[in-house]
C-alpha positions as CSV (number, residue, x, y, z in Angstrom):
1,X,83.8,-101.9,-102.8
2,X,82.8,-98.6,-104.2
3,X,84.4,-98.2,-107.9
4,X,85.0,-94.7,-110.2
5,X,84.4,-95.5,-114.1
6,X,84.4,-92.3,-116.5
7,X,83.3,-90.4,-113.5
8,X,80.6,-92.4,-112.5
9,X,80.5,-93.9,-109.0
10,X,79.6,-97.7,-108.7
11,X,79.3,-100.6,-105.8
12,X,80.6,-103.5,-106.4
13,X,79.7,-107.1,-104.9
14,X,82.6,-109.3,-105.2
15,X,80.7,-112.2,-103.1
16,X,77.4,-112.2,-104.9
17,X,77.5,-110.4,-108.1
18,X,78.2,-112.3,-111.9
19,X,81.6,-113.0,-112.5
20,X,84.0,-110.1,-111.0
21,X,80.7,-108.1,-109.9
22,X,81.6,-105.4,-112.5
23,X,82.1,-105.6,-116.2
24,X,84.9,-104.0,-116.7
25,X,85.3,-104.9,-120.3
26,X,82.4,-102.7,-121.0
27,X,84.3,-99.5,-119.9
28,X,85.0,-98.0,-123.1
29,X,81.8,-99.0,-124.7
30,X,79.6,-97.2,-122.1
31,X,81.9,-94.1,-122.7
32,X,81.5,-94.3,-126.4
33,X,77.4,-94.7,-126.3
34,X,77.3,-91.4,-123.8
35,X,78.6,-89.3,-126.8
36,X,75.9,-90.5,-128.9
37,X,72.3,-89.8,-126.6
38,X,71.9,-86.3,-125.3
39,X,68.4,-85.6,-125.2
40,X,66.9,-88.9,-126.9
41,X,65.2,-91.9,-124.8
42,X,67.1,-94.5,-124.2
43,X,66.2,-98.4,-123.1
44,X,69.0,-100.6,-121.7
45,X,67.9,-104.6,-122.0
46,X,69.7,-106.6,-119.3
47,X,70.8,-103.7,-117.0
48,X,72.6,-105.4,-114.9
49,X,74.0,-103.4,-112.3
50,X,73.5,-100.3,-114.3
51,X,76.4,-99.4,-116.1
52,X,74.8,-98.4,-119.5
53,X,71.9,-97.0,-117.8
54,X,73.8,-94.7,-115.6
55,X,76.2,-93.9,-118.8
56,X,73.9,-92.6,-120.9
57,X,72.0,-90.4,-118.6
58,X,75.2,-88.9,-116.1
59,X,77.1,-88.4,-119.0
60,X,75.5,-88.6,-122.0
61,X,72.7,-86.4,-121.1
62,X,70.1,-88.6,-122.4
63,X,66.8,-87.3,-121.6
64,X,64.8,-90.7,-120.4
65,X,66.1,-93.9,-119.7
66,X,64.7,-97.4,-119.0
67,X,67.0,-99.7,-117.7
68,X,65.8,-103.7,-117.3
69,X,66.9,-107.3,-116.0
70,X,65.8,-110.3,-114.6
71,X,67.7,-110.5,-112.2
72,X,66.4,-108.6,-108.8
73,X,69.4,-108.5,-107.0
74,X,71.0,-106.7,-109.6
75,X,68.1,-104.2,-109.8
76,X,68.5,-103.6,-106.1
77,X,72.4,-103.2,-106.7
78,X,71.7,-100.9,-110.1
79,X,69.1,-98.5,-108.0
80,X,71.8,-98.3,-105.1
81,X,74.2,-97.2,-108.3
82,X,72.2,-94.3,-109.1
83,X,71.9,-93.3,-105.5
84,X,75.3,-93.0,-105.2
85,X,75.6,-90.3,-108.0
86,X,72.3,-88.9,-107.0
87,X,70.8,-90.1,-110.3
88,X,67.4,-89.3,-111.3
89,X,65.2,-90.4,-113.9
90,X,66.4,-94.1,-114.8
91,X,63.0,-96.3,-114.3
92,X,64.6,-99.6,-113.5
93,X,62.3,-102.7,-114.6
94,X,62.3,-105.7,-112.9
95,X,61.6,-108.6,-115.6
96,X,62.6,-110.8,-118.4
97,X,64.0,-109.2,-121.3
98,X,62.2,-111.0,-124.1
99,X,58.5,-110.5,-122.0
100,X,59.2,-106.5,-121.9
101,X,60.6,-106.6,-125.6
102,X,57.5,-108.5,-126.8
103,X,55.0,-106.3,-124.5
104,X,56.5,-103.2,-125.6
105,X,56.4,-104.4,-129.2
106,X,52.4,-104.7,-128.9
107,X,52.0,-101.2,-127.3
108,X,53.9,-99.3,-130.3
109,X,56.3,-98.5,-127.5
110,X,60.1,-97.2,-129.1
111,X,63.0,-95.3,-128.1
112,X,65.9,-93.7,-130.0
113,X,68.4,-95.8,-128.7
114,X,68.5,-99.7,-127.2
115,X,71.4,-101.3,-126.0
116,X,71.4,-105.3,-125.7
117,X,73.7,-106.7,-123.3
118,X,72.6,-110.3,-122.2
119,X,74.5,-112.8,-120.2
120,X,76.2,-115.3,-122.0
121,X,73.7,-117.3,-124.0
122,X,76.5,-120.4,-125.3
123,X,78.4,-122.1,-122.7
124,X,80.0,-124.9,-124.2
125,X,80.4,-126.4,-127.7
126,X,77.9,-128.6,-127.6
127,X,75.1,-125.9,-127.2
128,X,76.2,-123.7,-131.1
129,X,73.6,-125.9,-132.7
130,X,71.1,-125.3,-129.7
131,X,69.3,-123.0,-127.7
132,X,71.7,-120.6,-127.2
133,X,72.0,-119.3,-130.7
134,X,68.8,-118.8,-131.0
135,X,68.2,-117.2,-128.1
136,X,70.4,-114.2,-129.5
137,X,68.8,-114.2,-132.7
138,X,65.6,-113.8,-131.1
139,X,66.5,-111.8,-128.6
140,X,68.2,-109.1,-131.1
141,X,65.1,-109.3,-133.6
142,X,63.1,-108.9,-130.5
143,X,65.1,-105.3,-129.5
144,X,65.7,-104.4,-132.8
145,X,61.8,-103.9,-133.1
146,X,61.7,-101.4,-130.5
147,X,64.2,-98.5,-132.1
148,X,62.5,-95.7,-133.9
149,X,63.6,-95.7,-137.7
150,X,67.4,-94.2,-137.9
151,X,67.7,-95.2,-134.2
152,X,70.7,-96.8,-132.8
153,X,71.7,-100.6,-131.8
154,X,74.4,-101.6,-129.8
155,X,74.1,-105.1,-129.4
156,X,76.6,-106.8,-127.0
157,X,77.9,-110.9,-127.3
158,X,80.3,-111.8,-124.1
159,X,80.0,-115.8,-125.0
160,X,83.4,-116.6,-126.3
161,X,82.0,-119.3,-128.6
162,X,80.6,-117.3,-130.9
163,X,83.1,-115.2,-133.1
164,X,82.4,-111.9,-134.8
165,X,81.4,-113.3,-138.0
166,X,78.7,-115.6,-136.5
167,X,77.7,-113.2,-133.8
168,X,76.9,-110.5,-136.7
169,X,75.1,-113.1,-138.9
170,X,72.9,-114.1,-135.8
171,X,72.1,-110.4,-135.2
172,X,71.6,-109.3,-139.0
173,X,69.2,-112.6,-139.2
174,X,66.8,-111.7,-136.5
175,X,66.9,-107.9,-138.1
176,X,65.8,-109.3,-141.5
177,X,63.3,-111.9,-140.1
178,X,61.7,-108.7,-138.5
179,X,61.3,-106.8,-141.7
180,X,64.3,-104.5,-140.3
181,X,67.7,-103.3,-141.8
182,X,71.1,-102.4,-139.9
183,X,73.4,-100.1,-141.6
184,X,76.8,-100.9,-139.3
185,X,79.1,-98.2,-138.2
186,X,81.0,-99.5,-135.9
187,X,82.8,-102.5,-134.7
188,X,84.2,-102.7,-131.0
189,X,85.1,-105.5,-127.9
190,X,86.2,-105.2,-124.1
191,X,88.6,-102.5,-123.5
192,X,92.9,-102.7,-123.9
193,X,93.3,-103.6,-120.8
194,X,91.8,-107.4,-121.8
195,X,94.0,-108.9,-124.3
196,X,93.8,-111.9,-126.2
197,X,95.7,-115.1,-126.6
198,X,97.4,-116.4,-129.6
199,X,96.5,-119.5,-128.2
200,X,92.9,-119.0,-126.6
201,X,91.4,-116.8,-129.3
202,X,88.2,-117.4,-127.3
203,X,90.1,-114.3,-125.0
204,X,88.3,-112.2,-127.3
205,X,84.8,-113.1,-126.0
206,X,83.1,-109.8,-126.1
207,X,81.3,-108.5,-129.0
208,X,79.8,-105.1,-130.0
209,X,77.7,-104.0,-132.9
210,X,76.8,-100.4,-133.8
211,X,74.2,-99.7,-135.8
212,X,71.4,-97.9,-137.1
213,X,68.2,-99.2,-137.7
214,X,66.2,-98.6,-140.6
């Protein structure tokens, strides 16, 4: 099914793809990171299918962007994405997050703005004291590395486990650990059209920091 978000054109695999095949939830946030990138580089850790990527150069103007994920089939899908809108300069990486984030690291490599959106990390109760956690606060001291002084964040949690306060802690930890400071403007989650229940405050899964690094 082809999809129109913010003017963007997208495919979506219903079949195959995580979840619904498209996060939706992300809608607003892609919109608000295109006002924010015209002319700078930009590097968008687990691509997925693109939306980020495709945000930030269509409509935010961003001069260069590097879009990557682990996931191959989602490449494929991401590439087809910019096809569609006859999108150019997006180089689309094919590997694990934390292998490019450490390689980049040793080659001085930065960019002006990095956006973080892994797959959920925590998926049940029994893993907050485990792997998952760290995993994000590796992952974001990892990525935080790799912005240019007075760059910008955006750091993305969709594991419902983890509220705001903990999600924040875990990302302002792996900053620190890495010599780094955030200065947080902004606080945001999925779009209106996902509310939460009074009873399943876990409904509010998804998680956004904004920040600059420094």
């Amino acid at each position: 099914v082809r999809v129109r978000e913010n003017g963007i054109r997208f495919e979506v695999n219903f079949a195959e793809g995580h979840k619904t095949g498209f996060f939706c939830d992300q809608r607003d946030n892609r919109r608000k990171l295109a006002t924010m990138v015209a002319g700078q580089r930009v590097l968008d850790m687990c691509c997925y299918t693109g939306g980020f990527a495709l945000s930030a150069k269509l409509t935010g103007g961003a001069a260069e962007v590097t879009a990557v994920d682990l996931d191959e089939k989602a490449i494929e899908q991401a590439k087809q994405n910019a096809n569609l809108n006859v999108c150019r300069g997006i180089d689309w990486v094919h590997t694990d997050a934390f292998t490019y984030a450490r390689t980049m690291i040793r080659n001085g490599t930065q960019w002006d703005a990095v956006v973080l959106d892994p797959p959920k990390l925590v998926h049940s109760r029994d893993e907050m004291e485990d792997d998952g956690r760290k995993k994000y606060e590796d992952l974001n001291g990892l990525a935080i590395q790799l912005v240019k002084p007075g760059g910008l964040f955006v750091s993305c949690s969709c594991s419902g486990l983890i509220d705001d306060a903990e999600f924040e802690r875990l990302v302002i930890k792996g900053a620190h650990r890495n010599g780094r400071r955030l200065q947080f403007f902004d606080r945001t989650g999925a779009a209106p059209d996902h509310p939460v229940m009074s009873n399943c405050l876990e409904s509010r899964y998804l998680k956004v920091l904004w920040g600059r690094v420094f």
